[in-house]
C-alpha positions in Angstrom: 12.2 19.4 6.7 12.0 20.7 10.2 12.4 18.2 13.2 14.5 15.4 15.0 16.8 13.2 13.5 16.9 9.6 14.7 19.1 7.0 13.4 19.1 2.7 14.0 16.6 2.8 16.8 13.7 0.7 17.5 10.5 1.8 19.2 7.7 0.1 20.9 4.9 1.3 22.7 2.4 -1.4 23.5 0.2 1.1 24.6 -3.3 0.9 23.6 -3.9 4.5 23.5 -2.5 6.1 20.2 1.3 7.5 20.6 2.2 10.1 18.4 6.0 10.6 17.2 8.1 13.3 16.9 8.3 15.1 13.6 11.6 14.6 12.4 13.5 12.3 9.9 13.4 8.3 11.2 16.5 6.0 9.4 17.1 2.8 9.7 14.9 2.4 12.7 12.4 -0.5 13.8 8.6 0.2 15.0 7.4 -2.9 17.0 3.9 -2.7 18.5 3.0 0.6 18.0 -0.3 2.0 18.0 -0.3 5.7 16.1 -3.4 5.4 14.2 -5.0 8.5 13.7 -2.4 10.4 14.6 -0.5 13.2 11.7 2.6 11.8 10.3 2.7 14.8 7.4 6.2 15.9 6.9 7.6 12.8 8.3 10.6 11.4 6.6 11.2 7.5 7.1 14.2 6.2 5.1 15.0 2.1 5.5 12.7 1.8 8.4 10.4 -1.5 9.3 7.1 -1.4 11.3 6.3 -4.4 12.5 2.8 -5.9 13.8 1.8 -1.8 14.1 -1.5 0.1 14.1 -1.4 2.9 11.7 -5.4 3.0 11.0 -6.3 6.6 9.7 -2.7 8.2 9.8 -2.5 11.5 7.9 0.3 11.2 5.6 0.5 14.9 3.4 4.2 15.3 1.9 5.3 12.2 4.1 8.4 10.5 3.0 8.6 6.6 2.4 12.0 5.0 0.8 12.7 1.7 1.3 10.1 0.9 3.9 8.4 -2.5 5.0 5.5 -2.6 6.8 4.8 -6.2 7.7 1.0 -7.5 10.0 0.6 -3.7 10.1 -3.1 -2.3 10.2 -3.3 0.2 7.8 -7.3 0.7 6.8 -8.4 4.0 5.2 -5.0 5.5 4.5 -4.6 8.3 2.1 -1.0 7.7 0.5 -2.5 10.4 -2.5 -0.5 13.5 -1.1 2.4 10.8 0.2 5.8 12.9 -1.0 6.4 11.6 -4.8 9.8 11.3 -5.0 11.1 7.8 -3.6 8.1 6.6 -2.8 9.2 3.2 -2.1 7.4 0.8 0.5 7.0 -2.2 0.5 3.9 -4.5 2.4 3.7 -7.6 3.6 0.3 -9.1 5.4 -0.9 -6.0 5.7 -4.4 -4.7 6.1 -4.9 -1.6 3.8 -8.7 -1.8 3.4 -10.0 1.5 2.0 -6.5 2.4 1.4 -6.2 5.4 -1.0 -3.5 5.1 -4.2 -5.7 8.0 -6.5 -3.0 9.4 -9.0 0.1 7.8 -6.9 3.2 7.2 -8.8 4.7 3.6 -7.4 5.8 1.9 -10.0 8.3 -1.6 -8.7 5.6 -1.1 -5.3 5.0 -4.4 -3.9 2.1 -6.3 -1.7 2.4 -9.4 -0.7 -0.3 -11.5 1.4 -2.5 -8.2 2.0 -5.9 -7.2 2.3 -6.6 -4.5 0.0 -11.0 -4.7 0.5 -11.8 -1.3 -1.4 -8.5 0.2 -2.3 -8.7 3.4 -4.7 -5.9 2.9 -7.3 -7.7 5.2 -10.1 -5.2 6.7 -12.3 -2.1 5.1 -9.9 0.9 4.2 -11.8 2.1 0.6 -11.1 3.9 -0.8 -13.6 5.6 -3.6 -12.1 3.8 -3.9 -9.0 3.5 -7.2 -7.5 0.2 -8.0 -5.8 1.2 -11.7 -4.6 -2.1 -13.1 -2.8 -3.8 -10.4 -2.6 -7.5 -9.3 -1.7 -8.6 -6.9 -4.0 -12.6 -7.1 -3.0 -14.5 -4.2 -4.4 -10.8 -2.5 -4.8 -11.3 0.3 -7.6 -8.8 0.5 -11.0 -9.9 3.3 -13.2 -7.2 4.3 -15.2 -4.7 3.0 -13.6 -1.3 1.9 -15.9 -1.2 -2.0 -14.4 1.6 -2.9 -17.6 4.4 -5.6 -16.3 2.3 -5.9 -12.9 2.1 -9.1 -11.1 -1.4 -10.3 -9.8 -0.6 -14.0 -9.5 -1.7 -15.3 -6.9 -4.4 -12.2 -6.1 -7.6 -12.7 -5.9 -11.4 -10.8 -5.6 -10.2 -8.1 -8.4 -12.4 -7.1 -10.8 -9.7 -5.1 -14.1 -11.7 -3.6 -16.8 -9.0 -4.2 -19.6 -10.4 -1.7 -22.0 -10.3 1.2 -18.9 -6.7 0.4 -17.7 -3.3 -0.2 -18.7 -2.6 -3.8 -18.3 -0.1 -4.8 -21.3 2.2 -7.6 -20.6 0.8 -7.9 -16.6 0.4 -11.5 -15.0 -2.7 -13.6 -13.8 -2.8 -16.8 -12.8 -5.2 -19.0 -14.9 -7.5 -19.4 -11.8 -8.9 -15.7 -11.2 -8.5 -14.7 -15.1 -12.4 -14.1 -15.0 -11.6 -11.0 -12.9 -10.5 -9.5 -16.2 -14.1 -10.3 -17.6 -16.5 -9.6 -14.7 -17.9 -6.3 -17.4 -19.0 -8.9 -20.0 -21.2 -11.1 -17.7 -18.7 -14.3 -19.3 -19.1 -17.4 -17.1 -15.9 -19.3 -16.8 -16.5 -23.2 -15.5 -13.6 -25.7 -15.5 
């Protein structure tokens, strides 16, 4: 990849207008306060990096890199993470808002949300075996084929799973939201 290289350094613009970054490769560095949404991140590269309380609404992310990177209070509605480069694609979220969020056909397995909003995510056909979705909103959020085994969603709540369409063999729900898995069959579950 083309571009800078920047190493251990934090940014923060607490700028309301949008800033946008210079292409390059970003390790080990902090984002604090930054507003980028809608701006093009394709061909990014972001290795061990941490974005704290940032606006990333609408980013364009085509053959972006993410490994090992935490996004925590981040706004991060409508993103595409589809064309999101496949190889070490590692993030990781924390009380995040990814409404609308797009995970069609992304490989992820091991991803990991935790306390985020995901209102009308797209994870048809995603692989996310392992995934933990700890207290999670999954509102209207879409599975379709999506391979779900060994996944976590203890704790989540609002999903709606159609066993019989997706791959959900040995994956955990808490006994409270079970009914999610049932929605298809019209079952009422009182207690």
């Amino acid at each position: 990849m083309d571009g800078a290289y920047f190493e251990n350094q934090v940014f923060a613009f607490e700028s309301t207008e949008p800033v946008q970054l210079n292409p390059g490769t970003y390790e080990g560095c902090h984002f604090n306060h930054c507003n980028l949404s809608g701006t093009n991140l394709s061909d990014f590269r972001f290795i061990e990096c941490v974005f704290n309380h940032c606006n990333l609404d609408r980013i364009e992310l085509i053959n972006t890199s993410f490994s090992e990177v935490k996004f925590t209070d981040c706004k991060m509605m409508g993103i595409s993470f589809e064309h999101c480069h496949h190889v070490m694609f590692t993030p990781y979220f924390e009380n995040c808002s990814l409404n609308f969020a797009n995970f069609f056909t992304r490989k992820a397995p091991g991803i990991i949300f935790k306390d985020c909003n995901l209102t009308e995510a797209d994870f048809t056909e995603a692989i996310l075996s392992e995934a933990v979705f700890t207290g999670c909103d999954f509102t209207n959020a879409r599975f379709d084929r999506t391979t779900l085994s060994k996944a976590d969603f203890r704790g989540a709540f609002h999903f709606s799973i159609d066993p019989e369409k997706n791959n959900l063999q040995k994956a955990k729900f808490s006994l409270a939201t079970v009914q999610g898995l049932l929605n298809k069959y019209g079952v009422i579950i009182e207690g």
